[in-house]
C-alpha positions as CSV (number, residue, x, y, z in Angstrom):
1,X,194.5,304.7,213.5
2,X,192.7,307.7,213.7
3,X,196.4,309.6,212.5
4,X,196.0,307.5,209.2
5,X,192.9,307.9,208.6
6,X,193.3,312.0,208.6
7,X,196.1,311.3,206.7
8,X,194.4,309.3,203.7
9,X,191.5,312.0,204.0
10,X,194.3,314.1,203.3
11,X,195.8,312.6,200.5
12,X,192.3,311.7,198.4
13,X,191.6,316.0,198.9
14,X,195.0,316.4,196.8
15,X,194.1,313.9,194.6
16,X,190.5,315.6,194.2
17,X,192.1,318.7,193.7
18,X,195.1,317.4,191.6
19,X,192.1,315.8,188.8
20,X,189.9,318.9,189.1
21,X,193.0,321.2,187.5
22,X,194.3,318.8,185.8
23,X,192.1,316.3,184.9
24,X,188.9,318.8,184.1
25,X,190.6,322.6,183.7
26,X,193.3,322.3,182.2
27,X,193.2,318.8,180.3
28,X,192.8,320.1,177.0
29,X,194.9,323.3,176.9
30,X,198.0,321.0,178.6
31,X,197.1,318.0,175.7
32,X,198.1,315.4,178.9
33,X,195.4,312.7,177.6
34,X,196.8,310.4,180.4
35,X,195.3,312.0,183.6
36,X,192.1,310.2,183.6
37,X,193.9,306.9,183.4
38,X,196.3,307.8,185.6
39,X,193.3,309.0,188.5
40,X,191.5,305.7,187.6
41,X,194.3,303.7,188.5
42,X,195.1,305.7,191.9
43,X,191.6,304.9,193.1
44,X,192.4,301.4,192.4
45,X,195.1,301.3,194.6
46,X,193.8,303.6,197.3
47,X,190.6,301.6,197.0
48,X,192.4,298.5,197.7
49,X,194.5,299.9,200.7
50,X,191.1,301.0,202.1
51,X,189.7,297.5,201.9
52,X,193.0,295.5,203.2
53,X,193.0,297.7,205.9
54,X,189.6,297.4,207.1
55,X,189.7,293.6,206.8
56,X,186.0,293.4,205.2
57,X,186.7,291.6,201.5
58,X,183.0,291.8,201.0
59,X,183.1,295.9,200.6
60,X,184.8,294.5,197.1
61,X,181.4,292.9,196.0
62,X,180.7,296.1,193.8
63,X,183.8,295.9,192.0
64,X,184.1,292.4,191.7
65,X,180.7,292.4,189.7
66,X,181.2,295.7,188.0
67,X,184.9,293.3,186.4
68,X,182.8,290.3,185.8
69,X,180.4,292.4,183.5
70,X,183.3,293.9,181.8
71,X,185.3,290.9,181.7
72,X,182.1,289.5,180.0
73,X,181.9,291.5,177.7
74,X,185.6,291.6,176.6
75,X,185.6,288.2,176.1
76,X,182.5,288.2,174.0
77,X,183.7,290.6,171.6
78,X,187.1,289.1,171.2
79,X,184.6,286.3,170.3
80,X,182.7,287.9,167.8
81,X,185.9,289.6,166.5
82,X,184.2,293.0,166.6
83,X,187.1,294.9,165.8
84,X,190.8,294.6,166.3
85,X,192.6,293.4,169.6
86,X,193.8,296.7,170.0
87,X,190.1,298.2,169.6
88,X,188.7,296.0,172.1
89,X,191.0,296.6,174.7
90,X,190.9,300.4,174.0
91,X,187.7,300.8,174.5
92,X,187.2,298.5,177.5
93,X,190.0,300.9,179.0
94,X,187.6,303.7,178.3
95,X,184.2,302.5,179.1
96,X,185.1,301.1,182.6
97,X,186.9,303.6,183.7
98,X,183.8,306.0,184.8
99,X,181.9,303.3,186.9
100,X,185.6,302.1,188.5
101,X,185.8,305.7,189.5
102,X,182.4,305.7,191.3
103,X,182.4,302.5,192.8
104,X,186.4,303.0,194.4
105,X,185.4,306.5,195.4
106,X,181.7,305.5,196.9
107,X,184.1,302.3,198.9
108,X,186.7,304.9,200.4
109,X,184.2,307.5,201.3
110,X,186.7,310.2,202.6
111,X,185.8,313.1,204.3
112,X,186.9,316.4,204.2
113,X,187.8,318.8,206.8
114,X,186.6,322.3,206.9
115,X,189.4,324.0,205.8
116,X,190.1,321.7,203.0
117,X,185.9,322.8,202.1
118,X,186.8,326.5,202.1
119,X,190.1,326.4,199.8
120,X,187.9,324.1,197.4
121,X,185.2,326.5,197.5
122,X,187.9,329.6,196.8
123,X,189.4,327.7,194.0
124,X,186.1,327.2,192.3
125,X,185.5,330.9,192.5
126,X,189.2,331.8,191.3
127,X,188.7,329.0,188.3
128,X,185.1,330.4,187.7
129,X,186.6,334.2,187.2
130,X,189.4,332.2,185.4
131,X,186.9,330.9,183.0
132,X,185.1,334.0,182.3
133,X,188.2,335.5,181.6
134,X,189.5,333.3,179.0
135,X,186.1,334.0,177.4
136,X,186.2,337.9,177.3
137,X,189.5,337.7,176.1
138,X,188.8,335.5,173.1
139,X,190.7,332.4,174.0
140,X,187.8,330.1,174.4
141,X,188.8,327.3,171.3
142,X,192.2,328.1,172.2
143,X,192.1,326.9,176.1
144,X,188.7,324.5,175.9
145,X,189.0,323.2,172.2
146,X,185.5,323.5,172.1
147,X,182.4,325.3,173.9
148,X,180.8,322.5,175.4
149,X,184.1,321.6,177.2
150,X,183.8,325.6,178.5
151,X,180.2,324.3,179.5
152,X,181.2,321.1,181.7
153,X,184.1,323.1,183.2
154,X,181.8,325.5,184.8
155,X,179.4,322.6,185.6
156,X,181.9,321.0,187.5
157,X,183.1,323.6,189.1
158,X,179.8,324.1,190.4
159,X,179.2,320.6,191.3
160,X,182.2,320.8,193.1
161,X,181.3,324.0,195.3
162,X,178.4,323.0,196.0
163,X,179.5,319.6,197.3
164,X,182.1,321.2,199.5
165,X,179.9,324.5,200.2
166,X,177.7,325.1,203.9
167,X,174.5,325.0,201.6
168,X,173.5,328.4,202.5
169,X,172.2,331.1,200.7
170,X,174.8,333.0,199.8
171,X,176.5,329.5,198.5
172,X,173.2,329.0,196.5
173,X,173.8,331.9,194.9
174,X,177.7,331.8,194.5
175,X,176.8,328.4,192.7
176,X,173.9,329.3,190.5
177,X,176.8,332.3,189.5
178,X,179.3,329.8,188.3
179,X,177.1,327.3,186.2
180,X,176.2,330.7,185.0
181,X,179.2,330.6,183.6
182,X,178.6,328.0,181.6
183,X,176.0,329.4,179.4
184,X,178.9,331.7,178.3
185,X,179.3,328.3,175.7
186,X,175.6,329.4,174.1
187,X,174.8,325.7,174.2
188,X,170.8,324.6,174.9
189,X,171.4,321.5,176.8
190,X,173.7,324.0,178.9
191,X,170.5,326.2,179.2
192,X,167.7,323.1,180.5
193,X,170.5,321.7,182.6
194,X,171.0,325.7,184.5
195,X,166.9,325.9,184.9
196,X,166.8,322.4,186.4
197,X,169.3,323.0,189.0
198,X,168.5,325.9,190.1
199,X,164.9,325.3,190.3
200,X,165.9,322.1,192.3
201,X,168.6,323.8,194.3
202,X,165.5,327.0,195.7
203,X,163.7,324.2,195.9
204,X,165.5,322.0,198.5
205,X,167.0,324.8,200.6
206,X,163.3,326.0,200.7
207,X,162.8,322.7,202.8
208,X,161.4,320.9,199.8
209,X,161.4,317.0,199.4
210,X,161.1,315.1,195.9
211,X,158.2,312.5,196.7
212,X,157.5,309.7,193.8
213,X,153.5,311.0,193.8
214,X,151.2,312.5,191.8
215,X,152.8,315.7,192.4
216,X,155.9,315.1,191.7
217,X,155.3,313.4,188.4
218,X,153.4,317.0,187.6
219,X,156.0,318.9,188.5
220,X,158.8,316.9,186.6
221,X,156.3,317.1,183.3
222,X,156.4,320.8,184.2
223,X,160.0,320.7,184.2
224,X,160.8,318.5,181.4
225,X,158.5,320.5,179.0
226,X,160.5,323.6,180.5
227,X,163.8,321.6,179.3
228,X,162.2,321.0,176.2
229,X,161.7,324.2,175.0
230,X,165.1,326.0,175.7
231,X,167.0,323.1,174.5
232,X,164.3,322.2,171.1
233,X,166.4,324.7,168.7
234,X,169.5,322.1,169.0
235,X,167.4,318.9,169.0
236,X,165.5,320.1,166.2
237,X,169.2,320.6,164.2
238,X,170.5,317.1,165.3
239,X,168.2,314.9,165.4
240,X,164.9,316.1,163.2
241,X,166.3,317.6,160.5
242,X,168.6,315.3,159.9
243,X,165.7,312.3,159.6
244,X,163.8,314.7,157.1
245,X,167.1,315.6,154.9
246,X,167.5,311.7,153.4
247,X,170.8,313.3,151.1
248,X,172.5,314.7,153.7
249,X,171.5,312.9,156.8
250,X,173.4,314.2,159.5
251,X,175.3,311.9,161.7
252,X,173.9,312.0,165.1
253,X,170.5,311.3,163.4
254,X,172.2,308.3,161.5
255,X,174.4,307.2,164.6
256,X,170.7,306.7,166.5
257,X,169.2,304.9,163.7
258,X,172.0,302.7,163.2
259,X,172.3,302.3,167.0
260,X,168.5,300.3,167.1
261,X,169.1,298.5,164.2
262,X,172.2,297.0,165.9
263,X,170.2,296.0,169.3
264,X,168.0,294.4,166.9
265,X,170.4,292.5,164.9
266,X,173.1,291.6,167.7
267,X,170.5,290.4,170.5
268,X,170.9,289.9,173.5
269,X,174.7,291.6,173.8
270,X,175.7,294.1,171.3
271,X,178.1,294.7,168.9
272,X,181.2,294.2,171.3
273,X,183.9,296.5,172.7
274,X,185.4,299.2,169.4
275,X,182.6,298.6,167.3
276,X,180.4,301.6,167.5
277,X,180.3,304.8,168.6
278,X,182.9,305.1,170.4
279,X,186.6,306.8,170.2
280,X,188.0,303.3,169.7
281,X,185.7,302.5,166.6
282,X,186.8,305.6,164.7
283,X,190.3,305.2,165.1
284,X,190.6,301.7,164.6
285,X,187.7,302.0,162.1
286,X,184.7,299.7,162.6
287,X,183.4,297.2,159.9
288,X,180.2,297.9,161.2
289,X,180.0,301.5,159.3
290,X,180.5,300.1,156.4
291,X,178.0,297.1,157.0
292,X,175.2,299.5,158.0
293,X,175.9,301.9,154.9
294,X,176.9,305.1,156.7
295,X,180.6,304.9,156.1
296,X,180.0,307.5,153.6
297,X,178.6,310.0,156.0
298,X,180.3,313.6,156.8
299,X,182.2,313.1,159.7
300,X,181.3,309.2,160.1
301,X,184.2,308.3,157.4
302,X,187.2,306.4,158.0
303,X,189.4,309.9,156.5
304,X,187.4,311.5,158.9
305,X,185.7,309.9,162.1
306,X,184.8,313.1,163.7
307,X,181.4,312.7,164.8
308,X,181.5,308.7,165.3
309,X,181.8,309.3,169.6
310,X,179.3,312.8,169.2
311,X,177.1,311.3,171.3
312,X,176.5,308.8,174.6
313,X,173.5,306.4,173.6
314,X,174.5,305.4,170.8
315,X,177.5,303.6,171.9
316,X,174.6,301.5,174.2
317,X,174.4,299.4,171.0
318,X,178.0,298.1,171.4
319,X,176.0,296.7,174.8
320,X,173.2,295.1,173.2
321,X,169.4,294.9,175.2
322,X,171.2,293.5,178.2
323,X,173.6,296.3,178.3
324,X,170.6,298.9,177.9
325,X,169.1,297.1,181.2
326,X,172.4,297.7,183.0
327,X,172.9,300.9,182.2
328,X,169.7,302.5,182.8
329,X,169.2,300.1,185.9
330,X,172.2,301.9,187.1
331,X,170.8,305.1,187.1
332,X,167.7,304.2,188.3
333,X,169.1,302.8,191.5
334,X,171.6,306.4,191.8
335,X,168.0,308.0,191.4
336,X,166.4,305.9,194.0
337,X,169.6,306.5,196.3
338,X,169.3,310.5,195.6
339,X,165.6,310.3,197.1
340,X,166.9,308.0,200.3
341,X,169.4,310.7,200.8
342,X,167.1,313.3,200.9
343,X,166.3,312.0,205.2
344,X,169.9,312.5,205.3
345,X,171.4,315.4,203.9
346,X,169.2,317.7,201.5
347,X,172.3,318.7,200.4
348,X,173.8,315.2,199.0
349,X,170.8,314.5,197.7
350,X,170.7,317.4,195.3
351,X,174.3,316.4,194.3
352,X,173.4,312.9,193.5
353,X,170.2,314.4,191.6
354,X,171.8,316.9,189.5
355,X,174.8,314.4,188.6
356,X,171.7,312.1,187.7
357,X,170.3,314.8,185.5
358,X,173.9,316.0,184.2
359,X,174.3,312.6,182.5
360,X,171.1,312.1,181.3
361,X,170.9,315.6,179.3
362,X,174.7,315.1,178.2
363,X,174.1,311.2,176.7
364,X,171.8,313.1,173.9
365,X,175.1,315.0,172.7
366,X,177.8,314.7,173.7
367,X,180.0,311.4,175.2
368,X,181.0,313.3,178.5
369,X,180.7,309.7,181.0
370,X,183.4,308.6,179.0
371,X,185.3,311.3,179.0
372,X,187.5,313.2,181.7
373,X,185.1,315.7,182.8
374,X,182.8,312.5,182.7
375,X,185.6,310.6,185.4
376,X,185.7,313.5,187.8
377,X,182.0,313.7,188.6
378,X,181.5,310.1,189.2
379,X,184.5,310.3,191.8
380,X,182.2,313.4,192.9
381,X,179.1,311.6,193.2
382,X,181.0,308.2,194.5
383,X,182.0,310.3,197.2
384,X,178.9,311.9,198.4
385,X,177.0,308.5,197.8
386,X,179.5,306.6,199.9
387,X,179.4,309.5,202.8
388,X,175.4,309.3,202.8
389,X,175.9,305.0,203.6
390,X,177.9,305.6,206.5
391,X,175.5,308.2,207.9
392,X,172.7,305.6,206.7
393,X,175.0,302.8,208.6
């Protein structure tokens, strides 16, 4: 027993490995769109092995509700004919496929041995160089496509280290190095994310713990406002501008407009599956643009769809008030676990913090959950969440 249990340790590190380069480096320079799907379904089946061989049906319970809410929700907006079969299914495929990574990852909980740590934590620092690199020598839109996906490269990377790093100094500062790397990309939410985390990360190996007090609540005002003003140039340009421009509104502006009309119109559930803002909806192009008048928009167009998926909250509409609930709930309780850990493991807790914070910056720009940088860290944070239970066990 204990043979097999090194030996699926084993195999999840090459997985882990296998969808970091492949499934977070290299994705868009190879033009493999299949990795993502092809992880989500491995976890599946590993996450099933895990469970038939520990004879405990009930550690399904997560999954099992996480399909019914899906399931739901297919089946309403096959109801509601919100866009084409092919739509609908698309972007169930898509949306499910972050929180099936989390839960299968949090259920097998494998751990890593010390070795395995140290060649993740040299690989990060060769792909950190790497990345630097392909900046310097001009290849950035050629290898990334874009300079946010140079930004949540080097976040991962990062998340990564510092998930298999000893926590100590000198891995404090080899990890505040690489998501240096990351402002190489010039982008602000790239700049609040890097002062959070390493704030948080002195912070914690300082002996620190995040009480929900009066001071805390200060100090996260302190923090937000610090957020605020490296990232304001950006949100300024999407969102503000846009509102005040009524010719040319711009479509991240239009797309959050749009997005609380629809959770007023489609109460309590949304749009459905492929309507709006979402991959799906531009290329099988949603009725709804057309419905709401911003079919006519730059980049929100049927010819060109561009900027339809530009953004996370938006797509919360497809969801309706219900969905809104879920979501956030889910990230509450992830917030609530990151403070539990902190009795644990300072260390997890950070993760599970920063992974909080990483997807609450990105929703405002970018669709990154959903994407395959998106994937990777909730296996990450599955991982360290379902390690803290069994210490909490």
């Amino acid at each position: 027993m204990r043979q097999l249990v090194i030996s699926k340790n084993n195999l999840f590190f090459y997985f882990l490995i296998f969808g970091y380069l492949f499934g977070v480096i290299f994705y868009d320079y190879l033009k493999f769109d299949y990795t993502d799907e092809l992880m989500a379904f491995f976890l599946v089946v590993f996450a099933g092995i895990t469970v038939f061989e520990r004879k405990d049906i009930k550690q399904l319970k997560p999954l099992f509700y996480l399909g019914l809410v899906f399931f739901f929700y297919t089946i309403y907006s096959f109801a509601i004919q919100s866009n084409v079969p092919q739509a609908i299914l698309k972007d169930f495929v898509i949306q499910i496929k972050p929180f099936l990574g989390f839960f299968c990852a949090w259920l097998i909980a494998p751990r890593f041995t010390k070795k395995q740590r140290l060649i993740a934590c040299i690989l990060c620092m060769i792909i950190g160089c790497f990345i630097v690199v392909v900046y310097i020598s001009g290849n950035l839109w050629t290898f990334f496509v874009h300079p946010s996906r140079l930004a949540t490269s080097a976040t991962v990377t990062a998340l990564l280290f510092l998930y298999c790093s000893s926590f100590n100094w000198s891995d404090i500062v080899i990890f505040t190095i690489l998501l240096s790397v990351g402002l190489l990309s010039t982008r602000s939410k790239m700049y609040g994310f890097w002062s959070v985390s390493v704030l948080l990360c002195v912070y914690y190996k300082l002996g620190g713990t995040i009480r929900l007090n009066i001071k805390t609540i200060l100090i996260f005002v302190v923090v937000l406002a610090l957020v605020l003003a490296l990232t304001w140039k950006k949100i300024a340009i999407y969102y503000i501008d846009g509102f005040m421009n009524t010719k040319e509104m711009w479509s991240r502006p239009a797309m959050v407009l749009t997005s609380f009309l629809i959770l007023y119109d489609y109460i309590p559930f949304g749009s459905g599956f492929g309507s709006f803002g979402t991959f799906a909806s531009g290329e099988y192009y949603s009725p709804i643009y057309e419905k709401y008048g911003i079919d006519k928009l730059w980049g929100l167009t049927r010819e060109n769809p561009m900027f339809i998926a530009d953004a996370y909250y938006p797509e919360l509409a497809q969801f309706g008030i219900v969905g809104v609930i879920l979501y956030f709930g889910f990230w509450i309780w992830i917030a609530r676990k990151g403070l539990a850990a902190q009795a644990v493991s300072k260390q997890n807790a950070l993760i599970i913090i920063l992974v909080f914070l990483f997807f609450l910056i990105e929703g405002t720009s970018d669709a990154t959950l959903t994407h395959n940088r998106g994937l990777f860290v909730m296996i990450l944070l599955g991982i360290v969440m379902g390690q803290n239970e069994k210490h909490l066990e």
